[in-house]
C-alpha positions in Angstrom: 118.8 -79.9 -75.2 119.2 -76.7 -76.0 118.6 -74.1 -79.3 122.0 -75.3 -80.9 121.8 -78.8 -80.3 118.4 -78.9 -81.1 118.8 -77.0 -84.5 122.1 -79.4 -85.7 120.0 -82.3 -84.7 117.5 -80.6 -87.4 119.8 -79.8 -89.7 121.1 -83.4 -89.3 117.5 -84.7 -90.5 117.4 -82.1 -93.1 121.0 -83.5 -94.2 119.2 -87.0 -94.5 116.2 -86.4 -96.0 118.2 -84.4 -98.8 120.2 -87.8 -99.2 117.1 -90.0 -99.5 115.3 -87.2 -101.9 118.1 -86.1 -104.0 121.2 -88.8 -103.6 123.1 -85.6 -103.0 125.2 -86.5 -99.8 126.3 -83.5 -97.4 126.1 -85.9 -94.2 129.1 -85.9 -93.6 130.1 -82.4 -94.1 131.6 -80.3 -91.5 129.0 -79.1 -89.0 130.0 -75.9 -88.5 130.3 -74.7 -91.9 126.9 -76.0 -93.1 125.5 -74.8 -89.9 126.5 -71.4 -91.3 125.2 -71.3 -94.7 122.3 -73.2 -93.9 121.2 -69.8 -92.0 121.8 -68.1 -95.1 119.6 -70.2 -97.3 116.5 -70.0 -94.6 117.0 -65.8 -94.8 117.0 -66.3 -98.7 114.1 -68.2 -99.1 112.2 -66.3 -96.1 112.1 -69.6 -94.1 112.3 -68.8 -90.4 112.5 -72.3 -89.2 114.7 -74.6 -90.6 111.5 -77.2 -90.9 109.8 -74.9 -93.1 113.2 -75.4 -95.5 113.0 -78.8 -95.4 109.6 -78.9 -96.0 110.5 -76.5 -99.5 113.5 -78.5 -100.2 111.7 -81.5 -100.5 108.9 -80.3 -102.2 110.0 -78.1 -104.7 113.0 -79.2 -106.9 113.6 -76.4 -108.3 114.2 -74.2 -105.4 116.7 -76.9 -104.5 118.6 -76.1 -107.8 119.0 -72.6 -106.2 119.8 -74.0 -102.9 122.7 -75.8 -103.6 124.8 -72.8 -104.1 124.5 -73.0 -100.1 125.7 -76.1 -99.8 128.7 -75.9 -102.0 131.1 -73.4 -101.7 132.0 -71.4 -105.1 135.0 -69.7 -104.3 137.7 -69.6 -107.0 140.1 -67.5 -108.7 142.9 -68.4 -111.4 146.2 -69.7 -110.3 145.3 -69.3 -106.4 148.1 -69.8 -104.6 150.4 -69.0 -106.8 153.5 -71.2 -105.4 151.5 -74.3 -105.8 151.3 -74.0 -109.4 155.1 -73.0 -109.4 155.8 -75.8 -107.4 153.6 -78.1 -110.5 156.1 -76.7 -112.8 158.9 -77.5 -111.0 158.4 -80.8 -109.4 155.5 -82.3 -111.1 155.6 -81.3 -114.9 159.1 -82.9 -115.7 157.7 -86.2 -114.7 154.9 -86.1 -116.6 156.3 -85.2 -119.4 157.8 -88.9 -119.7 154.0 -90.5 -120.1 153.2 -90.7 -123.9 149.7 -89.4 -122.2 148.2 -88.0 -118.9 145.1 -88.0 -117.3 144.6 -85.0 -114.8 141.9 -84.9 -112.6 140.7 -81.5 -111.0 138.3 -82.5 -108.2 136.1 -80.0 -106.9 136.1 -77.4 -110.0 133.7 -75.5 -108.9 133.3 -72.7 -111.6 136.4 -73.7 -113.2 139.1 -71.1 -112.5 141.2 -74.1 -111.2 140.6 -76.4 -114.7 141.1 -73.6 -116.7 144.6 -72.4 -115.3 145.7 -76.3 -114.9 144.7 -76.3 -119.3 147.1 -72.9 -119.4 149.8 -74.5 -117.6 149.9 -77.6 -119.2 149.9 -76.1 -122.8 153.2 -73.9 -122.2 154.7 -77.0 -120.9 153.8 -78.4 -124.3 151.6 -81.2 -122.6 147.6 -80.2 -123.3 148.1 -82.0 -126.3 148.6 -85.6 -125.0 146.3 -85.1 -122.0 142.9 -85.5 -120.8 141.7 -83.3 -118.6 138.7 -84.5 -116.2 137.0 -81.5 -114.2 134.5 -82.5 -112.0 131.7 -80.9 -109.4 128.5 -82.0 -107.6 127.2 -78.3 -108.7 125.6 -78.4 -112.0 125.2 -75.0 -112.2 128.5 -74.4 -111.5 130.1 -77.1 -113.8 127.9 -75.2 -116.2 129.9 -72.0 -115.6 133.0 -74.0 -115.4 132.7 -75.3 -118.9 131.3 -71.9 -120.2 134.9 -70.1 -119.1 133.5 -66.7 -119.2 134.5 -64.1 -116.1 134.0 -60.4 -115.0 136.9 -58.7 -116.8 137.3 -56.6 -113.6 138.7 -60.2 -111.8 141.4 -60.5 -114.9 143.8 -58.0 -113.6 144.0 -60.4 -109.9 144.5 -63.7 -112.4 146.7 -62.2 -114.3 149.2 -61.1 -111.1 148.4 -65.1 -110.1 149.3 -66.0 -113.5 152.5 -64.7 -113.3 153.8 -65.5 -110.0 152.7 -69.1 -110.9 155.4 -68.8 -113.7 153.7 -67.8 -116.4 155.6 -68.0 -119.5 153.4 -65.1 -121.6 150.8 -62.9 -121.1 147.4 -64.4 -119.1 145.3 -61.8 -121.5 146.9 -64.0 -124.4 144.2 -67.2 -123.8 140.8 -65.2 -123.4 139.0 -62.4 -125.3 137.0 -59.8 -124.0 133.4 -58.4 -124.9 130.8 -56.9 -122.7 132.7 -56.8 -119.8 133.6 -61.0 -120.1 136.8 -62.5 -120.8 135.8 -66.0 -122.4 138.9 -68.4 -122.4 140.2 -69.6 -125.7 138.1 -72.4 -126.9 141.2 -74.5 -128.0 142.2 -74.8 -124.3 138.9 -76.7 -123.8 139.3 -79.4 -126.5 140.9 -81.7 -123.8 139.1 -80.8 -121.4 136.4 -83.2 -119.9 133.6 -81.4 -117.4 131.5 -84.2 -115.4 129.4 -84.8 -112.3 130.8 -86.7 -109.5 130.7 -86.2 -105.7 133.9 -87.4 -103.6 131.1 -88.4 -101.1 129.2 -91.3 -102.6 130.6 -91.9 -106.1 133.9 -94.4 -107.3 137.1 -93.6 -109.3 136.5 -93.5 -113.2 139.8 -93.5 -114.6 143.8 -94.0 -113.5 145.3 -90.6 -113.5 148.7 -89.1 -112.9 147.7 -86.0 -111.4 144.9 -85.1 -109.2 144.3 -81.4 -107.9 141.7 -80.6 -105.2 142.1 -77.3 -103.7 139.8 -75.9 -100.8 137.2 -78.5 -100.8 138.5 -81.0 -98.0 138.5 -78.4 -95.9 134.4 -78.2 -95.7 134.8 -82.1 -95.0 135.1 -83.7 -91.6 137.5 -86.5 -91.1 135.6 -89.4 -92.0 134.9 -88.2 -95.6 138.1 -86.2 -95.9 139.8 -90.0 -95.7 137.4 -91.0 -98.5 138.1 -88.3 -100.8 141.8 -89.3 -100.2 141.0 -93.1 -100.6 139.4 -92.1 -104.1 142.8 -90.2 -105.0 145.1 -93.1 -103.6 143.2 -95.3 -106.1 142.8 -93.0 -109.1 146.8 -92.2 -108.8 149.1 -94.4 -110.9 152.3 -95.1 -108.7 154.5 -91.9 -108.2 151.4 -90.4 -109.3 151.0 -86.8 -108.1 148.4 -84.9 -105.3 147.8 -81.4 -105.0 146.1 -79.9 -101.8 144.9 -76.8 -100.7 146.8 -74.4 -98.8 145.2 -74.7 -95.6 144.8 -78.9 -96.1 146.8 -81.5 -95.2 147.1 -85.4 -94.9 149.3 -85.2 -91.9 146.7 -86.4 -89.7 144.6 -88.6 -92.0 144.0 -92.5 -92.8 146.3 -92.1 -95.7 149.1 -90.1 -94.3 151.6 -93.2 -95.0 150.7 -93.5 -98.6 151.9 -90.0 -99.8 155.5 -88.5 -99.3 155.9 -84.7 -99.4 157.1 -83.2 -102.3 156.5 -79.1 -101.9 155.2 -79.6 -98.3 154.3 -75.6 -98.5 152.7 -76.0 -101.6 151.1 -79.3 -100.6 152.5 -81.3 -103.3 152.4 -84.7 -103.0 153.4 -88.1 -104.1 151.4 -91.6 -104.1 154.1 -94.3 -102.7 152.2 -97.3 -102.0 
């Protein structure tokens, strides 16, 4: 066995034990990404083996607190992918507005540029009002952020280009203020907005939705638990219910690839069927 194998079988115990420790499940993760920012965690807590992180994982808390922002990925910005949210205009908003309410789920928030742009584009489509809007993370720290809603005012300017490629029906500077170089989002876009813990790896479905967006966070899953997270959607979807996917992401090839049609195959729209 040699250095790589014998440091994924290590990293593979490391994996377990902060399972058994924490009930925080990474197990079935992709390899090679964790294998990448595990490294990065051992050079920024001056651990040259990866035992001697395990060994501070598991015996200080709060240094796993800190850790986790190596095991999750935090990369966000406001109406990524511009066409996506176009395509949620076009194809997805004039069914929902024949439910009397909604329930959308935003998996995967991360800091909440995603949950915060959904909240933007469902009040001008004159829907916030009637919906509840579930955004959930395993990151407390970052669901922290997330329901906070304050960014650099130097990333505005990128959003605000997003915004308006993804149809934007005003002006993106119209739902935050600024002070000290922060633009905190407008506190009446949060009233319907619900921010929550749960991990797509070990948890259940809480509610029927009719929308559920996860962007960029199958794609740090291998297959096994990429088909879960799907399962969990399939569920949570009412019939004809809709599924939004990252731009790199796709069900083509998964457990559930019978049980959505396409409905913005570029955008990766999508529509529960069975």
């Amino acid at each position: 066995m040699n250095e790589a194998e014998l440091f994924d079988l290590e990293l593979r115990v490391l994996l377990e034990a902060i399972y058994q420790r924490y009930h925080y499940d990474f197990r079935e993760y992709a390899i090679s990404s964790l294998r990448r920012r595990v490294r990065q965690a051992m050079s920024r807590f001056g651990c040259p083996r990866l035992a001697d992180l395990q060994h501070r994982l598991l015996h200080e808390p709060e240094l796993f607190a800190q850790a986790m922002q190596f095991f999750t990925v935090q990369v966000s910005e406001m109406f990524r992918d511009p066409e996506y949210f176009l395509a949620l205009r076009e194809h997805a908003v004039p069914v929902l507005r024949t439910y009397p309410s909604l329930k959308v789920w935003v998996a995967g928030c991360s800091t909440g540029e995603e949950v915060w742009s959904m909240a933007i584009l469902l009040q001008e489509e004159g829907l916030l009002e009637r919906t509840l809007l579930y955004a959930t993370d395993i990151n407390p720290e970052a669901l922290e952020a997330a329901e906070r809603g304050v960014f650099n005012i130097d990333r505005m300017a990128q959003f605000s280009g997003n915004y308006l490629r993804a149809g934007g029906k005003a002006s993106l500077s119209d739902y935050y203020s600024t002070a000290y170089n922060g633009a905190a989002m407008d506190r009446q876009l949060k009233r319907n907005i619900v921010f929550a813990d749960h991990s797509l790896a070990t948890d259940a479905v809480f509610s029927e939705v009719q929308l559920v967006s996860c962007r960029n966070v199958l794609i740090y899953f291998n297959r096994e638990l990429q088909d879960r997270a799907i399962g969990l959607f399939h569920e949570a979807l009412v019939h004809r219910g809709f599924l939004g996917l990252g731009s790199k992401e796709s069900l083509q090839f998964g457990r559930h690839a019978h049980d959505f049609e396409a409905v913005a195959r570029e955008q990766r729209l999508y529509r529960r069927i069975s």
